[in-house]
ChimeraX commands (.cxc) that place a marker at each C-alpha (Angstrom):
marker #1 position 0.00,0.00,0.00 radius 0.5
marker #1 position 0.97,3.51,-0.88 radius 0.5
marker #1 position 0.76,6.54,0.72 radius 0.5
marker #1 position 0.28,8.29,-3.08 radius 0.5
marker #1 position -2.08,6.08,-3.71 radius 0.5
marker #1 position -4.07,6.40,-0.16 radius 0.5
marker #1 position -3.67,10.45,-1.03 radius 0.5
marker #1 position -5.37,10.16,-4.47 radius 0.5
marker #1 position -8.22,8.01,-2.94 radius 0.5
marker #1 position -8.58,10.51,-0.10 radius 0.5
marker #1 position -8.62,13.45,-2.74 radius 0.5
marker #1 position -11.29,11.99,-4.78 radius 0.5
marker #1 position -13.23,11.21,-1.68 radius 0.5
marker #1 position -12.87,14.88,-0.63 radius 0.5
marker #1 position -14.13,16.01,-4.33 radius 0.5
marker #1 position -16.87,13.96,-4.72 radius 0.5
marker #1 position -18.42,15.17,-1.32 radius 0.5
marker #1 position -17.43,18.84,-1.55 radius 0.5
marker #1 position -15.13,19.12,1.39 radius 0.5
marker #1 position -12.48,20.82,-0.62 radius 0.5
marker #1 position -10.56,23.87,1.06 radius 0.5
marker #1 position -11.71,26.56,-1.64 radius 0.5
marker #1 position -15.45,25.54,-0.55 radius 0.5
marker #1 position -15.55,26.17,2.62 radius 0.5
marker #1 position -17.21,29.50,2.85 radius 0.5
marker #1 position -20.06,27.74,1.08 radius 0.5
marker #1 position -20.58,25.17,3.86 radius 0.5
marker #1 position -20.10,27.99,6.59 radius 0.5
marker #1 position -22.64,30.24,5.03 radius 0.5
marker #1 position -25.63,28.02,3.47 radius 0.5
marker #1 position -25.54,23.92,2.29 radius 0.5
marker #1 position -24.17,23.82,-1.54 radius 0.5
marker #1 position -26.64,22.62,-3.91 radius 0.5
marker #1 position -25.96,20.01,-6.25 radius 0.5
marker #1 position -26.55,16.15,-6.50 radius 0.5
marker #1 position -26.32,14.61,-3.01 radius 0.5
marker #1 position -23.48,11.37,-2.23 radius 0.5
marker #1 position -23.38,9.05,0.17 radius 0.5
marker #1 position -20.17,9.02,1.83 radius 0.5
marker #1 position -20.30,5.07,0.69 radius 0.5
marker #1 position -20.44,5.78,-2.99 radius 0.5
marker #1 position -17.83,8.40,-2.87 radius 0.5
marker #1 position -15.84,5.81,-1.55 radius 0.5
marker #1 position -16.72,3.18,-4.12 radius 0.5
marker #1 position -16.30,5.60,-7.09 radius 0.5
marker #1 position -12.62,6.61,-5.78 radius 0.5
marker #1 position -11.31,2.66,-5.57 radius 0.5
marker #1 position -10.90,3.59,-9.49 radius 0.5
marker #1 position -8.43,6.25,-9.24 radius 0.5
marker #1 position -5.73,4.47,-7.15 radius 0.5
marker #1 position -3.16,2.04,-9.08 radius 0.5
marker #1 position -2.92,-0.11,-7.10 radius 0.5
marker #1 position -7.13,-0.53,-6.91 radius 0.5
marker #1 position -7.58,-4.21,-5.90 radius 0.5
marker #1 position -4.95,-3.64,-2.96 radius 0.5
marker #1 position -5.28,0.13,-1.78 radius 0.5
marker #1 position -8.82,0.93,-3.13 radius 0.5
marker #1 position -10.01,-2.26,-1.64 radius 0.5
marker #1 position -7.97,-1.75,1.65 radius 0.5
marker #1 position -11.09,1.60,2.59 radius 0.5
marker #1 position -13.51,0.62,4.86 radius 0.5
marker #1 position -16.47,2.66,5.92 radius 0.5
marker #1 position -18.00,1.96,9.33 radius 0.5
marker #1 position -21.02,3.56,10.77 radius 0.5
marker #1 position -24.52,4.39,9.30 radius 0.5
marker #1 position -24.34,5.85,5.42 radius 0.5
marker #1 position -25.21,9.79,5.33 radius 0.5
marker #1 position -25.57,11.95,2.39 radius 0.5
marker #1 position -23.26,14.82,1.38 radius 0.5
marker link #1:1,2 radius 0.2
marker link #1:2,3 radius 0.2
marker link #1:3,4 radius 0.2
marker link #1:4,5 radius 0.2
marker link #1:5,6 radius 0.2
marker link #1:6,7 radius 0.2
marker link #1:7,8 radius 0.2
marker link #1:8,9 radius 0.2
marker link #1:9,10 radius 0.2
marker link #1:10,11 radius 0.2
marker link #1:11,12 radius 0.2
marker link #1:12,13 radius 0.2
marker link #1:13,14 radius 0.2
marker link #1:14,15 radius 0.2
marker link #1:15,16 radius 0.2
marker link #1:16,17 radius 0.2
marker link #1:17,18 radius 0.2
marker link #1:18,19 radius 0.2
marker link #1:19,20 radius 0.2
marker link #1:20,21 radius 0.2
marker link #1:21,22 radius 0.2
marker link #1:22,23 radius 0.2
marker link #1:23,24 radius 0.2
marker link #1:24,25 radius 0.2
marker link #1:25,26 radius 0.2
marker link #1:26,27 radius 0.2
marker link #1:27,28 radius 0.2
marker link #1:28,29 radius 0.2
marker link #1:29,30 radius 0.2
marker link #1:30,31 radius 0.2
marker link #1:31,32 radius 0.2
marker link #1:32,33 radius 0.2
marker link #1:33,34 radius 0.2
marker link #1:34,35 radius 0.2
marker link #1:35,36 radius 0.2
marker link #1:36,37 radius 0.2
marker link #1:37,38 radius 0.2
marker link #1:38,39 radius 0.2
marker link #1:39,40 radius 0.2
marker link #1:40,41 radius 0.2
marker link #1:41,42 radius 0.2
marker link #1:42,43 radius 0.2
marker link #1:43,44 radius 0.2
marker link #1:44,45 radius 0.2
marker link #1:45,46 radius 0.2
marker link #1:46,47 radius 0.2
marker link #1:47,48 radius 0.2
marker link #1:48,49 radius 0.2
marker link #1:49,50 radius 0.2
marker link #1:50,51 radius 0.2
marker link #1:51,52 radius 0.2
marker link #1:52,53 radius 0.2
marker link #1:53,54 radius 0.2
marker link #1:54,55 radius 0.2
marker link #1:55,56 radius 0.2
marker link #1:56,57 radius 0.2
marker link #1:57,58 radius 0.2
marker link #1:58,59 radius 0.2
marker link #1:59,60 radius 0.2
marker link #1:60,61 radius 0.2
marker link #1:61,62 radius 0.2
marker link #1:62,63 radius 0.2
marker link #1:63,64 radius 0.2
marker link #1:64,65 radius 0.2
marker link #1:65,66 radius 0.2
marker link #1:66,67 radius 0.2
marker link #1:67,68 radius 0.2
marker link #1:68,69 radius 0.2
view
């Protein structure tokens, strides 16, 4: 496992749910609007970008009950 690859999964996570730096004033001031995720398939979608997929991308677990983004 790779901490590149971990990075790049993290990232994508990040993206998909909106919880990038330059957004932040949006969450502080009002909800964005857009298409909602589950934390789940953000997840799932972001085993893709890693190289290493069937090792790192497989290695993310999510515990706990699903909530949307």
């Amino acid at each position: 496992m790779t901490d590149r690859d971990i990075d790049r999964l993290s990232e994508s996570v990040f993206k998909q749910l909106r919880l990038e730096p330059s957004r932040a004033a949006e969450w502080r001031s009002e909800r964005p609007t857009g298409a909602e995720i589950s934390v789940v398939a953000a997840v799932a979608k972001a085993r893709e970008v890693c190289r290493l997929k069937y090792l790192t991308g497989a290695a993310a677990v999510v515990y706990g009950i699903p909530f949307y983004c």
